[in-house]
C-alpha positions as CSV (number, residue, x, y, z in Angstrom):
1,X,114.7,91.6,120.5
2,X,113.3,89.9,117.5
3,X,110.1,88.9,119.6
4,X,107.1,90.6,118.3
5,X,105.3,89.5,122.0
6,X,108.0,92.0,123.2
7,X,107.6,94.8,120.8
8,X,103.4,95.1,121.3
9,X,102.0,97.1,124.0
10,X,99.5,95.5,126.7
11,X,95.6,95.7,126.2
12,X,94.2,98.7,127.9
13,X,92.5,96.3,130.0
14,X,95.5,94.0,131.0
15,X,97.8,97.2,131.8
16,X,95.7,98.8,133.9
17,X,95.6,95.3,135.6
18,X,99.7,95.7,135.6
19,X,99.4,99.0,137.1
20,X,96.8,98.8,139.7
21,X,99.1,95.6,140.8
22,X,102.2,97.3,140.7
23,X,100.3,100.5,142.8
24,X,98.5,98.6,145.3
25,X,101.5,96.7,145.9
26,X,103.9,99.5,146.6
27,X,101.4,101.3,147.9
28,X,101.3,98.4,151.1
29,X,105.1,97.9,151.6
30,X,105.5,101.6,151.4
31,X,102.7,102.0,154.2
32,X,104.4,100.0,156.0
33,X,108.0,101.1,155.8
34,X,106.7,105.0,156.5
35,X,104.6,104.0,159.3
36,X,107.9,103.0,161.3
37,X,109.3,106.4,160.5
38,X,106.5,107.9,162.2
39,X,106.2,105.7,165.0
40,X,110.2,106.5,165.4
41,X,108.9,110.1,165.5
42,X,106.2,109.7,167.8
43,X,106.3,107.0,170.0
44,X,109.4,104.4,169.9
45,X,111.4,106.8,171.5
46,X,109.1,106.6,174.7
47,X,108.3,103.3,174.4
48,X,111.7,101.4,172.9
49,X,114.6,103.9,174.3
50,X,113.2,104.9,177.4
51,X,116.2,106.0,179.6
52,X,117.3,108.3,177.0
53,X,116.2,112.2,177.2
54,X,113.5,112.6,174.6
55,X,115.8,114.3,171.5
56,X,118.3,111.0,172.3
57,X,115.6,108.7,172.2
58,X,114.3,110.0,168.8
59,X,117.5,109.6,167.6
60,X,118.1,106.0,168.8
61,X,114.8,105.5,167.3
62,X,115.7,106.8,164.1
63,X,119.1,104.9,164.3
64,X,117.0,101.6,164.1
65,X,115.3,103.8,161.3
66,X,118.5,103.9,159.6
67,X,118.9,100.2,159.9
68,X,116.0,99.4,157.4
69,X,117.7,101.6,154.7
70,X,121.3,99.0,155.4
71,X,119.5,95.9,153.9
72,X,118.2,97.5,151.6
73,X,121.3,97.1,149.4
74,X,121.3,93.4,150.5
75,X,117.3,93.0,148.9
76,X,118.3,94.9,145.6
77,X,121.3,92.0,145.1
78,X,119.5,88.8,146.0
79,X,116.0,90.1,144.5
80,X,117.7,91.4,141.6
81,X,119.8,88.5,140.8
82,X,116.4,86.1,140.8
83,X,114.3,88.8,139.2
84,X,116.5,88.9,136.7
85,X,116.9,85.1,136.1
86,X,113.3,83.4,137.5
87,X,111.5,87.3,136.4
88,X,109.6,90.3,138.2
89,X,106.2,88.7,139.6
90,X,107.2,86.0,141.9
91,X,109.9,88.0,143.5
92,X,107.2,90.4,143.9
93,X,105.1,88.2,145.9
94,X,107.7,87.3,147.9
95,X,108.8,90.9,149.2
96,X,104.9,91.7,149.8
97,X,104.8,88.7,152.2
98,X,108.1,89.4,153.9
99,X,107.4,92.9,154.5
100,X,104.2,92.7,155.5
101,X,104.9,89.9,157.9
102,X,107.6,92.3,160.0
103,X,105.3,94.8,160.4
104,X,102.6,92.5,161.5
105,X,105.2,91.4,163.9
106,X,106.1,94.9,165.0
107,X,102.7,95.6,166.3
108,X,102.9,92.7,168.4
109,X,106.1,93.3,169.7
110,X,107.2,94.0,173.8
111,X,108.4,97.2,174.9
112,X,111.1,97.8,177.3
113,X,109.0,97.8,179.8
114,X,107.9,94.3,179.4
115,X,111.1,92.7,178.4
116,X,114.4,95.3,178.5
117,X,116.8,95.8,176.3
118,X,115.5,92.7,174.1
119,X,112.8,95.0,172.5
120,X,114.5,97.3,170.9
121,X,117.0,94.3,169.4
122,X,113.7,92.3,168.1
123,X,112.6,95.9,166.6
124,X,115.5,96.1,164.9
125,X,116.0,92.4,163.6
126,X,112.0,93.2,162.0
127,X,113.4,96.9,160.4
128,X,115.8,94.9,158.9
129,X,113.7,92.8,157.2
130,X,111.5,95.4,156.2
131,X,114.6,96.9,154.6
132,X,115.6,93.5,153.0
133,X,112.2,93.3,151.6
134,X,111.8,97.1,150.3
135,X,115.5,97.2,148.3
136,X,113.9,93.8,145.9
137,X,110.0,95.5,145.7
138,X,111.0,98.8,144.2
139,X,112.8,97.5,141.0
140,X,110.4,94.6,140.3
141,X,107.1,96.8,141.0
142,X,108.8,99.6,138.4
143,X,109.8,97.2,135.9
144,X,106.5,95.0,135.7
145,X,105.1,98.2,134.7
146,X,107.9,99.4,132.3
147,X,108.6,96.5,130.4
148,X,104.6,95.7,129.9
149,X,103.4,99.6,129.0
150,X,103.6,101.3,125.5
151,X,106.8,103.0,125.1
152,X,105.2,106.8,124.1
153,X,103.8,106.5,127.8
154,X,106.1,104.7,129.4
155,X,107.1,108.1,132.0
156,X,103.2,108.2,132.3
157,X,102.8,104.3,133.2
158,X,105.7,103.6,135.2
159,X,105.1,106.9,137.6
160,X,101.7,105.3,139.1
161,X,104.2,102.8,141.3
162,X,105.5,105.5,142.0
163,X,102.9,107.0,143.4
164,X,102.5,103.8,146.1
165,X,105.0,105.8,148.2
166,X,103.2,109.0,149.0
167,X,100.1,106.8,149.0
168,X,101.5,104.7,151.6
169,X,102.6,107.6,153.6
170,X,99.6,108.9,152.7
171,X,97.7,105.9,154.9
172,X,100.6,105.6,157.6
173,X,100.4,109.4,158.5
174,X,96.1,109.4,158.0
175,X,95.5,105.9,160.4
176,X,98.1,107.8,162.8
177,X,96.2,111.2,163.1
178,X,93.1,109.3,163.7
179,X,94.5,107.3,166.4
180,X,95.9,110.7,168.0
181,X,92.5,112.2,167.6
182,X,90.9,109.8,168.6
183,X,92.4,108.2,171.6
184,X,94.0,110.1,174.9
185,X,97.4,110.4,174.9
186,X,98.1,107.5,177.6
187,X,96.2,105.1,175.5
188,X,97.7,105.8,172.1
189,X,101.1,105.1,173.9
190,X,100.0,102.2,175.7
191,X,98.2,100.3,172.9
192,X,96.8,102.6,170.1
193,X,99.7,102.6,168.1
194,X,99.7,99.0,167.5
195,X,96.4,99.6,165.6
196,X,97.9,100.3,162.4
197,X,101.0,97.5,162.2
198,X,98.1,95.1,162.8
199,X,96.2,96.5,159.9
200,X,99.2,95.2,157.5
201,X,98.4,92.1,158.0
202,X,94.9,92.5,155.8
203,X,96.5,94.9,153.6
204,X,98.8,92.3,152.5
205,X,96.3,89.6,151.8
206,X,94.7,92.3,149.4
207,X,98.5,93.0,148.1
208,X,98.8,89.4,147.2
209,X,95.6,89.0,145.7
210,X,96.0,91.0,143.1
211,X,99.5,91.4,142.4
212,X,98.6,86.8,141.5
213,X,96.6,88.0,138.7
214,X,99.1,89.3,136.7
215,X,100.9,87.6,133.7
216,X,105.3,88.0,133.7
217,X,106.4,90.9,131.3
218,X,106.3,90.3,128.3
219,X,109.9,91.7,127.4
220,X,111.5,89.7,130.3
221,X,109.7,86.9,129.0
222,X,111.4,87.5,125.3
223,X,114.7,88.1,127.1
224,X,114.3,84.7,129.0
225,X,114.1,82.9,125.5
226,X,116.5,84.2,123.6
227,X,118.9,83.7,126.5
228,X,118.1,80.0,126.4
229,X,118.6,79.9,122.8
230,X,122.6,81.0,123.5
231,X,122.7,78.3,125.9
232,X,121.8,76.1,123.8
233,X,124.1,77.0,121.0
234,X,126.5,78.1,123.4
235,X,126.5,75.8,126.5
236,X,128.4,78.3,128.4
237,X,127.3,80.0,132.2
238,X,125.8,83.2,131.8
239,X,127.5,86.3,134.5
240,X,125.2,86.6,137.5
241,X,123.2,90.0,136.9
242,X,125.2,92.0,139.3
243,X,128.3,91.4,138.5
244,X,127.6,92.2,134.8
245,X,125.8,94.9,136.2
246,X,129.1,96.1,137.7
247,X,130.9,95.8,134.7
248,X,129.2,96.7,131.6
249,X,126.9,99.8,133.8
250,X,129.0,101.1,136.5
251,X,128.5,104.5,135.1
252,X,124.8,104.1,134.9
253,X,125.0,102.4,138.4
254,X,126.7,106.3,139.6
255,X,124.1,108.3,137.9
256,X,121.5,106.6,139.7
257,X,122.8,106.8,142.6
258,X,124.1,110.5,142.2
259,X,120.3,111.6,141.0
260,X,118.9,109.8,144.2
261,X,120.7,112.0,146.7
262,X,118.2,115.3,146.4
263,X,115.3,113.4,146.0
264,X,116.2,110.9,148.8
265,X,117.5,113.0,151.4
266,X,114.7,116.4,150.8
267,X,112.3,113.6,150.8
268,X,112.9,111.7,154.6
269,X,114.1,115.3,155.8
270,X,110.3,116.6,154.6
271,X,107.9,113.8,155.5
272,X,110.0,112.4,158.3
273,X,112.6,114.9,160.0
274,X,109.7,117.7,159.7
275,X,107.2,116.2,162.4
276,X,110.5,116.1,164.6
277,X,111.1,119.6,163.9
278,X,108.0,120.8,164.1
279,X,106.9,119.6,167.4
280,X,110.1,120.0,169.1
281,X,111.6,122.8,167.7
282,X,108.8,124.9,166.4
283,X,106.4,123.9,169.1
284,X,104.1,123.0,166.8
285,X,101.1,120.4,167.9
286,X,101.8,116.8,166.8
287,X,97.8,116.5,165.3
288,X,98.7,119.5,163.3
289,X,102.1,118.0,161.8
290,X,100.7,115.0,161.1
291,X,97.6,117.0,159.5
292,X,99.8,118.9,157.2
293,X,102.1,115.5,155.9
294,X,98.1,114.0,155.6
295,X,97.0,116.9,153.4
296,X,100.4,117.6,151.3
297,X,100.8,113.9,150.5
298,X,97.4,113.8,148.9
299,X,99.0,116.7,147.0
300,X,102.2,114.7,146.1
301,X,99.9,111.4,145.1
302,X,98.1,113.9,142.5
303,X,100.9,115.4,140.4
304,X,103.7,112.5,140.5
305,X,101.7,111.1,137.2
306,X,101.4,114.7,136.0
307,X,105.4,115.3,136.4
308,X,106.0,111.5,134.6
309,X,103.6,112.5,132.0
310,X,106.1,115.4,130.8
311,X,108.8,113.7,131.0
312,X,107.1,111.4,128.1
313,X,107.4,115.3,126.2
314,X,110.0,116.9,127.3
315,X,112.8,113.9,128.6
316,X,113.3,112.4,131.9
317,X,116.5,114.9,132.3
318,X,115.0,118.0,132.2
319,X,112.0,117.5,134.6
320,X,114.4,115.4,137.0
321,X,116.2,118.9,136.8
322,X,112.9,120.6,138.0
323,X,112.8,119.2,140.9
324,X,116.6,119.2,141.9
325,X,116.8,122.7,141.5
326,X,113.4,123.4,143.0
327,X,114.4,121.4,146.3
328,X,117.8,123.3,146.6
329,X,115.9,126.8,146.1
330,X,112.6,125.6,148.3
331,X,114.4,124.5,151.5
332,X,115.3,127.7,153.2
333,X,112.1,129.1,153.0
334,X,110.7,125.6,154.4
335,X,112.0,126.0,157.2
336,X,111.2,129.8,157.6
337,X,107.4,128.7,157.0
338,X,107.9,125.8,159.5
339,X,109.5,128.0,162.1
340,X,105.7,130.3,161.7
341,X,104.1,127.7,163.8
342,X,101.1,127.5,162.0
343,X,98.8,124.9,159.9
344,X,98.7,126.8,157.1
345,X,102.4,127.5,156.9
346,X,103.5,124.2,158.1
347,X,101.4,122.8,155.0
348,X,102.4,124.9,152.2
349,X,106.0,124.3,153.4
350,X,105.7,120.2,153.1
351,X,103.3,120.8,149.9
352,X,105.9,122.4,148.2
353,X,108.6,121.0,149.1
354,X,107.0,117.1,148.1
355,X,105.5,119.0,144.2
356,X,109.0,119.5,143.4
357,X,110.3,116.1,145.2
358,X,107.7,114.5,142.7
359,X,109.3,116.0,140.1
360,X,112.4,113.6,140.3
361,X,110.6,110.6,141.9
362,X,108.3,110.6,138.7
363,X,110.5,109.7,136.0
364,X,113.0,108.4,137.9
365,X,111.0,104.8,137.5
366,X,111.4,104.7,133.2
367,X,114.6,106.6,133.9
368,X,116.2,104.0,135.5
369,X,114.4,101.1,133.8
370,X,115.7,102.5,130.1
371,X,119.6,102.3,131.7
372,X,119.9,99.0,131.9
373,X,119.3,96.0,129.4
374,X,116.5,93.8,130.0
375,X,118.5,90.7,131.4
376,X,120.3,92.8,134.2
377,X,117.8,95.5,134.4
378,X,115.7,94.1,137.7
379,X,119.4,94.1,139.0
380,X,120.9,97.3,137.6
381,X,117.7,99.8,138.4
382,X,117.3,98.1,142.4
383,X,121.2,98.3,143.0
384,X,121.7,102.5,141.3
385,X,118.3,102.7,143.4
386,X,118.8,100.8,146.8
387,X,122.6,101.5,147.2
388,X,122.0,105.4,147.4
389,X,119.5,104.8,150.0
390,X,122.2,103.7,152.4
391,X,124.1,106.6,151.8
392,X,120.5,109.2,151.3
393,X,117.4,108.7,152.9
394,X,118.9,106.2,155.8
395,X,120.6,108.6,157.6
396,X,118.7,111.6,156.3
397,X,116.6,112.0,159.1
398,X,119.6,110.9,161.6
399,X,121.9,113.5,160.2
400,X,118.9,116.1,160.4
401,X,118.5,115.3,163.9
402,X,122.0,115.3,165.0
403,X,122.6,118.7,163.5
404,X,119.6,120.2,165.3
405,X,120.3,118.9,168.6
406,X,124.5,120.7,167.9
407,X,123.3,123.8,166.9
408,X,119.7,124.4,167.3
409,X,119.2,126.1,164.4
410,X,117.8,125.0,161.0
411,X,120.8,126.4,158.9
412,X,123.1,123.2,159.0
413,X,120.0,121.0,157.7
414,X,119.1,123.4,154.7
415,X,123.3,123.3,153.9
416,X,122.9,119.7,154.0
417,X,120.0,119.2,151.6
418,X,121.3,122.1,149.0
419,X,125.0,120.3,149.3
420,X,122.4,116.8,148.1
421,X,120.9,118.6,145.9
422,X,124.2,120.0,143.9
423,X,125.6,116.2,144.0
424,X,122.1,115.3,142.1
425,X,122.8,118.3,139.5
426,X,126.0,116.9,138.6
427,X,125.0,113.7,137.9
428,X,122.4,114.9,135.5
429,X,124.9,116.8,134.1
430,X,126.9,113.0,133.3
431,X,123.4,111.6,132.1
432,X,122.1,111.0,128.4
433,X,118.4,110.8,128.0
434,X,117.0,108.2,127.7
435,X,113.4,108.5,126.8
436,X,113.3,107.9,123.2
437,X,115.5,104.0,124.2
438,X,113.3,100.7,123.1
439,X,114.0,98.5,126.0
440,X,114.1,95.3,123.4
441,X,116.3,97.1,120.9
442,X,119.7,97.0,122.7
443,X,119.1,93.7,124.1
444,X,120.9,90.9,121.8
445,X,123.7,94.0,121.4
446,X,124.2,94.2,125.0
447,X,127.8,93.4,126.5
448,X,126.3,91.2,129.2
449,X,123.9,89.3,126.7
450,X,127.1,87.3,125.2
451,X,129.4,87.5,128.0
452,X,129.8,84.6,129.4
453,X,131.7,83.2,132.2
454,X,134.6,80.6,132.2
455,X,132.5,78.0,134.1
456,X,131.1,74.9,132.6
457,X,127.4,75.2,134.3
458,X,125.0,77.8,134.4
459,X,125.2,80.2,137.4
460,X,122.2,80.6,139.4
């Protein structure tokens, strides 16, 4: 790009406006999203899927888990596609509204007791649309941050959205253990858990408060006007994003994909599988499960900048490798330490396990973002991202569950997450790296930034 707006960094000021936005934001949809999980785990087996035996109800429950993760591919193409043509904020707004609307809606929701079989259809209708909403916020929230922050820090900057995940588990576990502590079991299952669904609602007003006060990025801003210049000398339709996504980037689309599976699947198996696991299997309390996912998510909110800030020295490819390998060579002895029983076993075993999770989910956001070119790139990073999900994290805790209720044994699980974490390996192995890209330089070169289709009018 020949924009100079483009090439500039942010004011300190104005980024760490971008950032805290970008944070805050994923930090609420992610609280939401993760506080399902638990609630699968916990309760909506009881309370959803009653006339099931308890391990069949928590899988039911986690089946309508699952379901979020399905439309989350569905979010990455219709966000992506506007985020790419109308730009990052206001589909931003839009998935912070529709996500925290379902959980709102969840936490007023019927049981089976109350109305049958309709409540576990409505709770399923609202996971989907937390799903559709979560597969547009991740690329926007990554990108806002990528395409405004200084390029020397860009692993750095774009890492703190990523920290709005183990923050928002970080709040969905923490307003759960309270509620357990707090309250007798009978009244945490009859109303307590409602608690913190309602609590989205405020959460989101803050969400949207904030993430209003931001300008559009700058790069997508220079990418905009140059692509209005080629209309105008050129009054041909530009591709839609995904579809020149598809054919100028299927290879980056595969890599992303392919480097989601370890860090997907270790990470639902960990934070989500584990208090299944643990209380069922290991007959561990479920205060002290939820204690040790409190404690080791704190841990995980701390060093995810630390792990994006060396991969600014060192490349996104050979940290991302850190914590591929690390998962593969951790998981056996996580489950040996969460087979012991104990608090302080149980929490070095999730600790671990999420330091070298962060290790991939850090750079993965400038990793991503420096694949694509900026006029596809809201498109490109959601679909590589949201895509694997289906195939990763959906059924992650699903597959774990199913494979302890055949066999009873923790073996087949830590097969399945090594097998994830060999797929990621290879697909590192097929990566270049990308740190030292501009994300302006490539654009006016890119494939998709003269191809044009046959039609007469502009596709929108």
């Amino acid at each position: 790009m020949s924009s100079p707006t483009a090439a500039q960094p942010q004011a300190p000021a104005a980024l760490k406006k971008v950032v805290a936005a970008s944070l805050i934001g994923t930090t609420i949809e992610w609280y939401d999203f993760f506080l399902y999980g638990s609630a699968a785990a916990l309760v909506f087996n009881k309370l959803f899927f009653p006339d099931s035996d308890p391990l069949v109800g928590t899988l039911l429950a986690f089946l309508t888990y699952a379901v979020g993760f399905a439309a989350r591919p569905l979010g990455a193409l219709v966000f992506g596609h506007f985020g790419d043509r109308l730009g990052r904020k206001k589909l931003l707004v839009l998935s912070l509204l529709l996500m925290g609307g379902a959980t709102f809606l969840i936490g007023l929701l019927p049981t089976h007791a109350t109305i049958g079989s309709a409540a576990p259809v409505l709770l399923t209708v609202l996971r989907l649309v937390q799903g559709f909403a979560l597969g547009g916020e991740w690329g926007g929230a990554v990108l806002l941050v990528s395409e405004h922050g200084d390029a020397r820090r860009r692993g750095f900057l774009s890492s703190w959205p990523q920290t709005g995940a183990p923050a928002g588990q970080l709040l969905a576990t923490g307003v759960l253990a309270a509620l357990t502590a707090l309250l007798p079991e009978t009244a945490f299952v009859s109303w307590g858990w409602r608690v913190p669904f309602l609590l989205s609602g405020v959460l989101v007003l803050i969400g949207l408060w904030i993430r209003l006060s931001v300008d559009e990025s700058p790069v997508f801003k220079a990418a905009l006007a140059a692509a209005e210049r080629r209309r105008a000398e050129h009054p041909t339709a530009e591709q839609p994003p995904a579809l020149a996504v598809l054919r100028h980037h299927w290879k980056d689309v595969l890599i992303a994909m392919g480097t989601r599976m370890a860090e997907n699947i270790s990470y639902y198996v960990i934070t989500a599988f584990i208090l299944v696991y643990a209380t069922e299997h290991a007959g561990t309390g479920k205060q002290t499960a939820l204690n040790a996912v409190l404690v080791a998510s704190a841990a995980h909110f701390v060093t995810i900048p630390m792990w994006g800030a060396l991969s600014d020295r060192l490349g996104r490819r050979p940290v991302y490798l850190i914590g591929a390998l690390g998962v593969g060579a951790w998981i056996h002895p996580f489950f040996l330490l969460v087979d012991r029983g104990t608090f302080p076993a149980l929490l070095t075993a999730v600790t671990v396990g999420l330091l070298f999770h962060g290790a991939m989910y850090a750079p993965q956001a400038a990793f991503f973002s420096e694949m694509f070119s900026t006029r596809v790139r809201y498109s490109g990073a959601s679909i590589g991202a949201q895509f694997s999900s289906v195939a990763a994290g959906a059924p992650a805790p699903l597959i774990a569950t199913a494979l302890l209720a055949a066999y009873d044994d923790a073996l087949p699980i830590v097969l399945y997450v090594l097998a994830a974490s060999v797929l990621t390996v290879l697909a590192l192995a097929c990566a270049q790296e990308t740190r030292a890209r501009d994300l302006t330089s490539a654009d006016d070169d890119a494939p998709e930034a003269t191809a044009v289709a046959e039609q007469p009018a502009r596709v929108v």
